[in-house]
C-alpha positions in Angstrom: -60.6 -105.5 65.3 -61.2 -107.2 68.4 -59.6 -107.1 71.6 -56.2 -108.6 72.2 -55.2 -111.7 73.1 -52.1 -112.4 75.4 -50.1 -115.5 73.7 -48.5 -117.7 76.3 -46.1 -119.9 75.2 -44.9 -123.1 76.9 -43.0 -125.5 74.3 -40.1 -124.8 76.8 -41.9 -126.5 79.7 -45.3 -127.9 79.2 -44.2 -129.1 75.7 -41.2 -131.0 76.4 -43.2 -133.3 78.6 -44.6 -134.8 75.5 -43.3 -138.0 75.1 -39.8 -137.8 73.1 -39.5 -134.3 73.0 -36.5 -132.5 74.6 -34.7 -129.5 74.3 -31.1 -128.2 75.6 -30.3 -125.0 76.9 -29.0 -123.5 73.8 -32.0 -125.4 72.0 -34.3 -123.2 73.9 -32.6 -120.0 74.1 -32.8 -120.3 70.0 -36.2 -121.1 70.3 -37.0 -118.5 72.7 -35.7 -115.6 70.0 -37.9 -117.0 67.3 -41.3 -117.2 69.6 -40.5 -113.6 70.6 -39.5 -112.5 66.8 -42.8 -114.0 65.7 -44.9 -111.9 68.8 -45.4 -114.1 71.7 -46.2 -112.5 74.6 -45.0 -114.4 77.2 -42.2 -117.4 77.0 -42.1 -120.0 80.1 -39.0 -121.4 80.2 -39.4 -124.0 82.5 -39.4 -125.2 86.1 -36.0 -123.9 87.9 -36.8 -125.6 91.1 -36.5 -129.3 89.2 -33.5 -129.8 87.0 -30.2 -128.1 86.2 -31.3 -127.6 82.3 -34.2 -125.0 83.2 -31.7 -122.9 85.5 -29.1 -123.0 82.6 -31.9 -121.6 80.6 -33.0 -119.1 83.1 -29.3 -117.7 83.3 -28.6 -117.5 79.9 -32.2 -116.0 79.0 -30.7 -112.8 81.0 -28.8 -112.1 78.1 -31.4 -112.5 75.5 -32.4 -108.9 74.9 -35.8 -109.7 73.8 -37.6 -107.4 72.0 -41.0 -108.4 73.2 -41.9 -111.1 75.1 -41.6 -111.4 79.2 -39.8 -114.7 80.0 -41.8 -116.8 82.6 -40.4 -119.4 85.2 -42.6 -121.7 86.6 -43.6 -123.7 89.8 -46.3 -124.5 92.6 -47.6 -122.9 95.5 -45.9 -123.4 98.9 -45.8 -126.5 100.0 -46.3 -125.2 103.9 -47.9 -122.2 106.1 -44.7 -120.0 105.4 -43.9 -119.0 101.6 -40.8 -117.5 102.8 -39.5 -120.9 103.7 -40.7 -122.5 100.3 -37.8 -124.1 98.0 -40.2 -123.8 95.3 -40.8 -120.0 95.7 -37.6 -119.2 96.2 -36.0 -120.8 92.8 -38.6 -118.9 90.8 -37.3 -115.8 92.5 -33.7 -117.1 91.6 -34.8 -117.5 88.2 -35.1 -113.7 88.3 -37.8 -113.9 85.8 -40.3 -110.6 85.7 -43.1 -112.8 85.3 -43.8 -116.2 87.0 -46.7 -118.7 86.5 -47.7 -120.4 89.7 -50.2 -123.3 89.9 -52.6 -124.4 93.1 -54.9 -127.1 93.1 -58.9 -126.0 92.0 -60.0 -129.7 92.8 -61.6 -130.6 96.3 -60.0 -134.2 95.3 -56.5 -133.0 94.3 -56.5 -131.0 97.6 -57.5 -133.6 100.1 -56.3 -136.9 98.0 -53.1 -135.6 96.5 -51.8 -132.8 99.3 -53.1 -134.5 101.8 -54.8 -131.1 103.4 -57.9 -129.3 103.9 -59.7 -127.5 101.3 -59.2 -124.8 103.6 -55.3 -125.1 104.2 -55.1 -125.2 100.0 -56.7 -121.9 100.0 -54.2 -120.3 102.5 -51.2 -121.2 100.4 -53.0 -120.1 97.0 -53.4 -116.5 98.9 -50.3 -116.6 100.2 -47.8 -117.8 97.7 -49.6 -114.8 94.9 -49.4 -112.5 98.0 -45.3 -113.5 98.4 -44.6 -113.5 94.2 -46.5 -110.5 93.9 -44.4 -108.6 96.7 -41.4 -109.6 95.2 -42.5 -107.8 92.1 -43.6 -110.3 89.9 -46.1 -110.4 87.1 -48.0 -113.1 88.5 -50.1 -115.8 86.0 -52.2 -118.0 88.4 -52.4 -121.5 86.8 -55.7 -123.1 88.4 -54.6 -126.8 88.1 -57.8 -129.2 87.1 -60.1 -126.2 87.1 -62.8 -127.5 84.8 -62.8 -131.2 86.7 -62.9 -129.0 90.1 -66.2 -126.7 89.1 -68.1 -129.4 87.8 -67.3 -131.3 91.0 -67.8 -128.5 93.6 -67.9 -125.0 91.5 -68.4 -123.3 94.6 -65.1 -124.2 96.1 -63.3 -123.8 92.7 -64.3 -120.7 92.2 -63.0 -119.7 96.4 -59.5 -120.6 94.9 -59.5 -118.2 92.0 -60.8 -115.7 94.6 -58.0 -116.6 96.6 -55.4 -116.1 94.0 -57.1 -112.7 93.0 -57.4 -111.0 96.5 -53.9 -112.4 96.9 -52.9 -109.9 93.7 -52.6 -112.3 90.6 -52.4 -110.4 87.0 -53.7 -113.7 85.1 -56.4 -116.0 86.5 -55.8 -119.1 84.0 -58.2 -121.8 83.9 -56.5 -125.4 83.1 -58.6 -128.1 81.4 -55.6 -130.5 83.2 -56.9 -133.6 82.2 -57.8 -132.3 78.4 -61.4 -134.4 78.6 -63.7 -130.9 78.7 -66.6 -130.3 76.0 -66.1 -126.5 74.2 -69.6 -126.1 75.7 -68.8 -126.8 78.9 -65.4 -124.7 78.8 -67.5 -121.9 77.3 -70.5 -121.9 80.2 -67.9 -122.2 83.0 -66.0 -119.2 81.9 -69.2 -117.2 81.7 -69.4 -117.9 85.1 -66.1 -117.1 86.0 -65.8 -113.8 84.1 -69.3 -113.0 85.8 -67.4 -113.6 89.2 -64.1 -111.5 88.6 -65.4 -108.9 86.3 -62.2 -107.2 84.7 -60.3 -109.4 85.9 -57.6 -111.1 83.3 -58.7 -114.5 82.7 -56.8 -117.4 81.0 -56.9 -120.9 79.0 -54.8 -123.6 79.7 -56.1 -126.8 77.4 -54.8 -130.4 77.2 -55.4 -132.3 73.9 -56.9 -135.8 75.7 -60.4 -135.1 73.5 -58.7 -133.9 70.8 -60.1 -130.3 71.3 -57.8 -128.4 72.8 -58.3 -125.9 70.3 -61.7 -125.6 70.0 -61.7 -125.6 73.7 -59.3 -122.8 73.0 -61.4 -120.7 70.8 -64.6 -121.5 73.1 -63.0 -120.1 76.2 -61.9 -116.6 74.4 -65.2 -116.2 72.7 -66.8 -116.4 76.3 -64.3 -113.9 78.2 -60.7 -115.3 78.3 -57.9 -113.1 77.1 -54.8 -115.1 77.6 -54.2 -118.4 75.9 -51.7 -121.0 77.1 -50.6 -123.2 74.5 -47.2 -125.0 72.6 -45.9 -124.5 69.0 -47.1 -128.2 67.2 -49.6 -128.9 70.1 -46.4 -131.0 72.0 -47.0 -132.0 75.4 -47.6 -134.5 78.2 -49.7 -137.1 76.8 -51.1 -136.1 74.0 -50.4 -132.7 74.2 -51.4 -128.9 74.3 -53.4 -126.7 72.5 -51.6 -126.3 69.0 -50.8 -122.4 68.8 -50.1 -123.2 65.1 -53.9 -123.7 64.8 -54.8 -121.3 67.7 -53.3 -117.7 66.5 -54.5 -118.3 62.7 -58.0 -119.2 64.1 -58.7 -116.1 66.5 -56.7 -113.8 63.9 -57.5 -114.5 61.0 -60.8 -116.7 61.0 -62.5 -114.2 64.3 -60.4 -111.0 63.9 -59.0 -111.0 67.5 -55.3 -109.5 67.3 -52.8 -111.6 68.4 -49.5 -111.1 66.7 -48.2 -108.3 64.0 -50.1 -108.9 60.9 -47.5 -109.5 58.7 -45.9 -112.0 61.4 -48.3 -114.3 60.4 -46.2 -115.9 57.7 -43.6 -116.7 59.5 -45.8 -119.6 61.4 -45.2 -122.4 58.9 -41.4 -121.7 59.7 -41.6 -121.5 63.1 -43.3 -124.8 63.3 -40.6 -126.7 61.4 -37.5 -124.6 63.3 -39.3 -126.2 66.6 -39.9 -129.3 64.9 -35.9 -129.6 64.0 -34.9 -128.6 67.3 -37.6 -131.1 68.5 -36.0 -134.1 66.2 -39.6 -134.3 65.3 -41.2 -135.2 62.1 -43.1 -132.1 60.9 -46.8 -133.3 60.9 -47.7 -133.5 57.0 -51.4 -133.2 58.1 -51.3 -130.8 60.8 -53.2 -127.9 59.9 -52.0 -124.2 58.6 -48.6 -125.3 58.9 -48.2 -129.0 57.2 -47.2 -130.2 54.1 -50.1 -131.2 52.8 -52.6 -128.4 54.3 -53.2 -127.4 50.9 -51.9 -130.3 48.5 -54.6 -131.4 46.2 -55.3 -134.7 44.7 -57.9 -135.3 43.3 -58.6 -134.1 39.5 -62.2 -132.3 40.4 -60.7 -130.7 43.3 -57.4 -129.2 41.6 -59.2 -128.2 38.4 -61.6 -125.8 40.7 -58.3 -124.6 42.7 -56.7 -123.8 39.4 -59.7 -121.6 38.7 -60.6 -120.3 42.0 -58.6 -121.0 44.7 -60.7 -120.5 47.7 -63.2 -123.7 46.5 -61.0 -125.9 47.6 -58.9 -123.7 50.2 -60.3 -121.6 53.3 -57.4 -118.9 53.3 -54.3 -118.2 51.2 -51.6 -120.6 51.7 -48.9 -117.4 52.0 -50.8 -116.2 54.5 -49.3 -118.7 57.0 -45.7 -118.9 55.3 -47.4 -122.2 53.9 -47.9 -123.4 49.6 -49.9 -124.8 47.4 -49.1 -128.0 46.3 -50.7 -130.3 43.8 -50.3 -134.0 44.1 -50.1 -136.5 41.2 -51.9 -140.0 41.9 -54.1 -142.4 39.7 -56.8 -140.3 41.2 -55.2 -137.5 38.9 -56.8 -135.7 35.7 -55.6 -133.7 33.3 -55.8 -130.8 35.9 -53.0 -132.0 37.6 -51.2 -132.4 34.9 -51.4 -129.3 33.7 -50.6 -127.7 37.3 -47.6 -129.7 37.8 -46.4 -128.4 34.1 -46.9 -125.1 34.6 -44.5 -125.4 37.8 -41.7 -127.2 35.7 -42.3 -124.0 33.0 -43.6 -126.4 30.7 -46.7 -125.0 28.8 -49.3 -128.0 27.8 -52.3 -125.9 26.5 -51.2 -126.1 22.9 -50.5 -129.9 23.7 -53.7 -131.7 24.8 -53.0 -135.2 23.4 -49.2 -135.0 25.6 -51.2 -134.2 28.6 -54.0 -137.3 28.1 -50.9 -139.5 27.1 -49.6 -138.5 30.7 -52.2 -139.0 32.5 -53.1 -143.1 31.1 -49.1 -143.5 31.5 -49.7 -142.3 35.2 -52.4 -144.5 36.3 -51.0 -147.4 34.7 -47.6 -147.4 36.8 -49.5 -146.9 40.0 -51.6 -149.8 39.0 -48.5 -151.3 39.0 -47.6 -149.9 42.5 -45.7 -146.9 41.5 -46.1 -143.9 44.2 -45.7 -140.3 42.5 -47.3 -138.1 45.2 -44.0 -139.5 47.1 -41.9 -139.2 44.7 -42.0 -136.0 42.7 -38.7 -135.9 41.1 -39.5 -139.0 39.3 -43.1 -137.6 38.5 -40.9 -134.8 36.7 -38.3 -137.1 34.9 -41.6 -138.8 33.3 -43.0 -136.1 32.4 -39.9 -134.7 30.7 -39.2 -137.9 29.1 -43.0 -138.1 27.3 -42.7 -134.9 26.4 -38.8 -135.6 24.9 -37.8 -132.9 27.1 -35.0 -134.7 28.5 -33.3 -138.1 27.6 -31.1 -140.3 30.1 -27.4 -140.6 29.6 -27.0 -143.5 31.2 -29.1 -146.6 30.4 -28.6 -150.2 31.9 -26.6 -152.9 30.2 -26.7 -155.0 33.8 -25.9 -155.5 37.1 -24.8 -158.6 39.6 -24.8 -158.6 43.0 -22.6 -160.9 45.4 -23.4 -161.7 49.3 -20.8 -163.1 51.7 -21.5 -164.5 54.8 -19.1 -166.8 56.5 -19.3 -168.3 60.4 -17.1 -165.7 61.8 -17.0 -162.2 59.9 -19.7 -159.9 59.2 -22.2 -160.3 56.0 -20.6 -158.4 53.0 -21.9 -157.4 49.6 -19.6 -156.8 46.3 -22.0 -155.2 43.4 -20.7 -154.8 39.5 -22.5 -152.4 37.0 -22.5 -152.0 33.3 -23.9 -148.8 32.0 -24.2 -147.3 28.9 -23.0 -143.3 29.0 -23.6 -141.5 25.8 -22.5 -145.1 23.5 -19.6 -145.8 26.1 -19.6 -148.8 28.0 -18.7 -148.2 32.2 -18.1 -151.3 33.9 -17.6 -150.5 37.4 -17.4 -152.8 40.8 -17.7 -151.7 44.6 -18.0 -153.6 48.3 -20.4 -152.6 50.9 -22.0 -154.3 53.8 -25.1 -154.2 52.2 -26.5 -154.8 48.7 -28.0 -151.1 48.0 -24.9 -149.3 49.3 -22.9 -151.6 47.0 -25.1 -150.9 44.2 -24.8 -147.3 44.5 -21.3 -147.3 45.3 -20.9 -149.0 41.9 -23.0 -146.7 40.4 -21.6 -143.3 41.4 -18.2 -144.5 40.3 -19.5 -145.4 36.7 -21.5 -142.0 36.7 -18.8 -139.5 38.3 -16.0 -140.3 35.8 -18.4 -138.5 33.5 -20.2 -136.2 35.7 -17.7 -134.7 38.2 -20.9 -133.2 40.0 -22.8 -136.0 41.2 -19.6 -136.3 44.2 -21.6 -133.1 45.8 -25.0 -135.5 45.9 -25.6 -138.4 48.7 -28.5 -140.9 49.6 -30.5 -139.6 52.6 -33.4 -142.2 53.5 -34.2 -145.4 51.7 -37.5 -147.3 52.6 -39.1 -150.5 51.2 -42.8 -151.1 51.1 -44.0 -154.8 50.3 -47.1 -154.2 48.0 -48.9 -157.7 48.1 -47.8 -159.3 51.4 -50.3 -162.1 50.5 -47.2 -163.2 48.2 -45.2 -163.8 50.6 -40.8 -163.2 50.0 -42.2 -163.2 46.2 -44.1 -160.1 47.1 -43.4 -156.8 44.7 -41.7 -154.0 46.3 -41.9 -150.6 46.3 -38.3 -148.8 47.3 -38.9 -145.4 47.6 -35.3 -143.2 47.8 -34.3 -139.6 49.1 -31.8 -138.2 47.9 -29.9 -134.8 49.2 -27.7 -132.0 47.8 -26.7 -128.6 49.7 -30.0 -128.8 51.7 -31.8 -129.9 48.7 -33.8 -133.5 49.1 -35.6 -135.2 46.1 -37.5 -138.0 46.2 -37.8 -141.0 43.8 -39.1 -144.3 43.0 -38.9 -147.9 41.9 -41.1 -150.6 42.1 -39.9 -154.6 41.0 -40.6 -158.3 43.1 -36.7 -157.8 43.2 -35.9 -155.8 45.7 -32.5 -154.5 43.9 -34.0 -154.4 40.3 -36.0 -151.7 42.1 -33.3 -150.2 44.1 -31.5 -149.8 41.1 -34.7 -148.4 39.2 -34.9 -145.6 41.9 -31.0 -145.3 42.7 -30.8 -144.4 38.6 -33.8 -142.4 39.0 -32.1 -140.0 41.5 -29.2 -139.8 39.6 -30.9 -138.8 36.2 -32.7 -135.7 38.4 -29.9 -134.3 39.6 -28.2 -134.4 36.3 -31.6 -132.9 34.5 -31.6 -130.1 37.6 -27.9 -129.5 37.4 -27.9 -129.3 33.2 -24.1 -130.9 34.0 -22.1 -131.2 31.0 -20.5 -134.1 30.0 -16.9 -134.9 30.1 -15.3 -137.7 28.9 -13.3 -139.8 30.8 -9.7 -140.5 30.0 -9.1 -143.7 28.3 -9.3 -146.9 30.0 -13.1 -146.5 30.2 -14.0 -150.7 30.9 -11.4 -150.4 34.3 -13.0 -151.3 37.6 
């Protein structure tokens, strides 16, 4: 095993500069106990000395009782000759934090053009605000802001202001790729240098995401000497964002054997990453690798026949070993491989039953011909399936279904909706009012069902989306509605596809219906009499 890396975590601060990303107190303090749960090192929690938020984290974080990880406030060097005097200094010391990360400029330009000071005044209060921190006790991580713009400008002078921070007494001498536009190659030669300069000295990474290689820029900089790595959970940050930890700690642990975190930790990643995501009000990334949805989904036929043999053709480690899945997707680019994967996860066993599975597969890539999507909608994948196989039949079929609009010059637009079904050879005819034409629709709809199936009152509609499929067409264009659809935390996902935009409504409102009843096995139960009352 190779030597250890210290994980430095800043979704708390660095990461909620990202562009709608924010986080409450109590938002952060549950954040905080997962990062240190999972084996992060160090946790900064923000900048005390700029909004009321951060010190409402700082003095609640007293009460953590972390099990692990040092909590980390953060700010700038003075702002004058005397630390003592600095505002900034003294809220990280009111943050009462054991460790602080502390950032000076590395830049001859930041230092003269953004200060306003000498180079040689900058250097003074690097030395002096460590030399302060570090006599108040504090674990000190120096933060050299732009260091990788600063030594290829002047590395002379860039290097001076790491010595300053080091004679001053800093534990951490963190390089920051500020602007996020460095080359792995350039990040790995200037950390040579730098380790050469400071040897045994802790150094650091800090990398922005503006070249999209934060992480290799990562990976570069530990290879060549640095043993601290700054970075957020999902890569979130200013702009477009940090090294992604989700992609760093799997890549130095698992891929060049540094330790990091707890071995078995490791699966817990995937589920870190969509807890911060939640909390985030973020879309978990389906493409974002380790931890995404569709890290290891397979489409296409050759690809998932090979899996099904061998895994690792197709796949560079274990899903599990992440906390992450395998999942196999079902397109017109499918084979019979697919099939027969997506079988064996519904418990159905095709092997004795090649002419059902080549049956599937030409019914497939006919209805996406037609603009079906079944990767996106796996519980009507499943109902298909089922129903070729005369593994399950619907008990409701369609006799028809009108819909009214209202619109008037005064009160708002709204939309009445009447159903006929057909439930086991009884006729429902049901009518409902919405505003709009699908919630009418499957207003009318759950009454006619729920007389017979009590259960489908514990189901709801969570996201509807439309998708015109030949905008050439113009408003005779054929639709594609695709429908979630929620129950006690469960969400399925199914489909419809029609140039009437309610014909498919209905086709994937019915759809949603039929899989939950399939899933739930509910039993039937006839209504009391009266069953053609609206």
């Amino acid at each position: 095993m190779k030597p250890k890396i210290d994980l430095f975590d800043t979704t708390l601060r660095d990461g909620t500069q990202g562009e709608g990303v924010s986080f409450s107190a109590e938002d952060k303090l549950r954040i905080a106990r997962r990062l240190d749960a999972f084996g992060i090192d160090f946790i900064e929690g923000g900048w005390p000395g700029s909004n009321p938020r951060d010190m409402a984290f700082f003095r609640k974080a007293h009460g953590l009782q972390l099990r692990h990880a040092r909590i980390v406030a953060f700010g700038s060097t003075c702002r004058g000759s005397e630390p003592a005097e600095d505002a900034n200094l003294a809220a990280l010391l009111e943050a009462e934090t054991p460790a602080v990360s502390v950032f000076g400029k590395t830049w001859r330009l930041h230092a003269e053009q953004a200060l306003g000071i000498s180079c040689s005044e900058n250097l003074a209060r690097i030395f002096a605000s460590v030399r302060f921190l570090k006599a108040h006790g504090k674990y000190v991580i120096y933060d050299a802001e732009h260091f990788f713009d600063g030594f290829a400008d002047d590395p002379e002078y860039a290097l001076a202001t790491l010595k300053a921070a080091h004679e001053g007494g800093a534990d951490v001498l963190t390089l920051c790729d500020t602007n996020g536009g460095s080359l792995p190659g350039a990040v790995g030669r200037a950390v040579q240098q730098v380790a050469a300069r400071f040897p045994g000295g802790l150094l650091g990474i800090h990398p922005h995401n503006d070249g999209e290689l934060a992480v290799a820029n990562a990976l570069a900089a530990v290879e060549a000497g640095c043993r601290h790595v700054q970075g957020t959970i999902n890569g979130y940050g200013e702009r477009c964002g940090n090294a992604n930890l989700c992609s760093v700690i799997p890549n130095l642990q698992l891929k060049l054997g540094y330790d990091c975190i707890p071995g078995e930790n490791l699966a817990q990643l995937t589920g870190l990453s969509h807890f911060v995501s939640e909390l985030a009000n973020r879309v978990p990334h389906a493409a974002q690798a380790f931890t995404g949805r569709s890290a290891f989904a397979h489409k296409g036929g050759v690809h998932v026949s090979a899996v099904m043999k061998k895994p690792e053709t197709y796949e560079h480690i274990t899903p599990e070993t992440v906390g992450n899945s395998r999942r196999v997707l079902v397109s017109d680019l499918s084979g019979r491989s697919n099939i027969r994967y997506k079988t064996e996860e519904l418990g159905i066993d095709l092997e004795a039953r090649a002419g059902d599975a080549a049956g599937i597969v030409r019914e497939l890539k006919q209805l996406e011909h037609e603009g079906y999507a079944f990767e996106a909608a796996e519980a009507s994948l499943e109902l298909l399936i089922r129903r070729r196989l005369n593994e399950w039949t619907d008990p409701a079929a369609l006799k028809g279904f009108r819909i009214l609009i209202e619109k008037n010059e005064r009160d708002p637009a709204r939309s009445e909706a009447t159903i006929r079904l057909d439930v086991n050879g009884i006729t429902e005819h049901t009518a409902a009012e919405s505003v709009g034409p699908v919630h009418a629709l499957d207003l009318a709809m759950r009454k006619a069902l729920s007389k017979f199936f009590p259960a489908i009152s514990r189901m709801h509609l969570s996201d509807y989306k439309v998708r015109v499929l030949n905008g050439g067409d113009g408003t005779r264009s054929k639709v594609r509605v695709l429908i979630e659809s929620s129950c006690e935390g469960k969400a399925w996902s199914t489909v419809g596809v029609s140039e009437n935009i309610m014909e498919a409504s209905h086709q994937a409102l019915i759809e949603s219906y039929a899989w939950f009843l399939q899933q739930q096995q509910v039993p039937l139960r006839h209504p009391s009499p009266q069953p053609n009352a609206s």
